[in-house]
C-alpha positions as CSV (number, residue, x, y, z in Angstrom):
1,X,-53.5,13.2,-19.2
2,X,-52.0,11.7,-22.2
3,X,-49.6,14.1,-23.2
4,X,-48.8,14.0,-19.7
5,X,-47.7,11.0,-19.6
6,X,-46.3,10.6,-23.3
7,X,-44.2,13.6,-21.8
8,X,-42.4,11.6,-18.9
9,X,-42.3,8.3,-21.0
10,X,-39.9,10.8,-23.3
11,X,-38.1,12.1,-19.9
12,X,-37.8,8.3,-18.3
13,X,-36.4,6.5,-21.5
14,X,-33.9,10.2,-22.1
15,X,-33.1,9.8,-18.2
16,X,-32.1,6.1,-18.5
17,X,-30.4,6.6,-21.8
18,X,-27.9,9.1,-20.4
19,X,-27.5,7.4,-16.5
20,X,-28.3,4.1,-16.6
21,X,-30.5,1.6,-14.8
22,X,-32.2,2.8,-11.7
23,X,-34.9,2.4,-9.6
24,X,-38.1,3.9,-9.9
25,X,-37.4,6.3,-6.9
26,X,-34.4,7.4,-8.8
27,X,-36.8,8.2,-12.0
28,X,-39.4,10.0,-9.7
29,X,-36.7,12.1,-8.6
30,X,-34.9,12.4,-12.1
31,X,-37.9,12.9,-13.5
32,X,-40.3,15.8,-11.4
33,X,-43.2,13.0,-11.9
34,X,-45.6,11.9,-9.2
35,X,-45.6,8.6,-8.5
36,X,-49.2,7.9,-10.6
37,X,-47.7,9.3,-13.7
38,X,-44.3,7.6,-13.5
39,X,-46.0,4.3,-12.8
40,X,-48.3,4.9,-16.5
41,X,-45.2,6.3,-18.6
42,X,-43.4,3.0,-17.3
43,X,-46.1,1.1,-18.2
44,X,-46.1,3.1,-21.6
45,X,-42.5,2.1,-22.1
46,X,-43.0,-1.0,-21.4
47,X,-45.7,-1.7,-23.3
48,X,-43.4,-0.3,-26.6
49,X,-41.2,-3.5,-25.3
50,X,-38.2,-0.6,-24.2
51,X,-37.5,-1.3,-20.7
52,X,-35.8,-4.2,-19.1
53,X,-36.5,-5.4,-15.3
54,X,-34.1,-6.3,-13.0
55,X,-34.4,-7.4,-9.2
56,X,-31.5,-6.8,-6.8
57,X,-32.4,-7.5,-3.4
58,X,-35.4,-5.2,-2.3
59,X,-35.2,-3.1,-5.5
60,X,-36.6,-3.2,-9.2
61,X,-33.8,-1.7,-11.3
62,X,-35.7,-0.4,-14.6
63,X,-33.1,0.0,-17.7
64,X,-34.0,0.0,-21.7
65,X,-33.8,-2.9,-23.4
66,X,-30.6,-3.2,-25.9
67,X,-31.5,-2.3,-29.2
68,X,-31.0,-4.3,-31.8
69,X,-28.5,-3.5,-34.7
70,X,-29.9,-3.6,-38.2
């Protein structure tokens, strides 16, 4: 299950590298990932401090955090 879910973490963070921020929906569908998975590799991301949150109206827009320039 971990592999799994290192997997989609990879295909989320690639996903909103190229396209932007989107909702989790859009990731699901970006992605091929059920929502359980998703929900873990988000968690997996955001745990590494990668995403960022953002609430517009009904709808959690998830993005990746600027990185920093060294």
């Amino acid at each position: 299950m971990t592999a799994k879910v290192g997997e989609i973490a990879g295909k989320v963070w690639h996903t909103l590298k190229t396209d932007g921020e989107m909702s989790a929906a859009q990731l699901k569908k970006a992605t091929g990932a059920d929502d359980k998975t998703l929900w873990m590799a988000l968690g997996w991301l955001a745990r590494e401090d990668k995403l960022s949150f953002n609430q517009v109206k009904n709808t959690l827009k998830i993005g990746l955090k600027a990185m920093p320039v060294v």
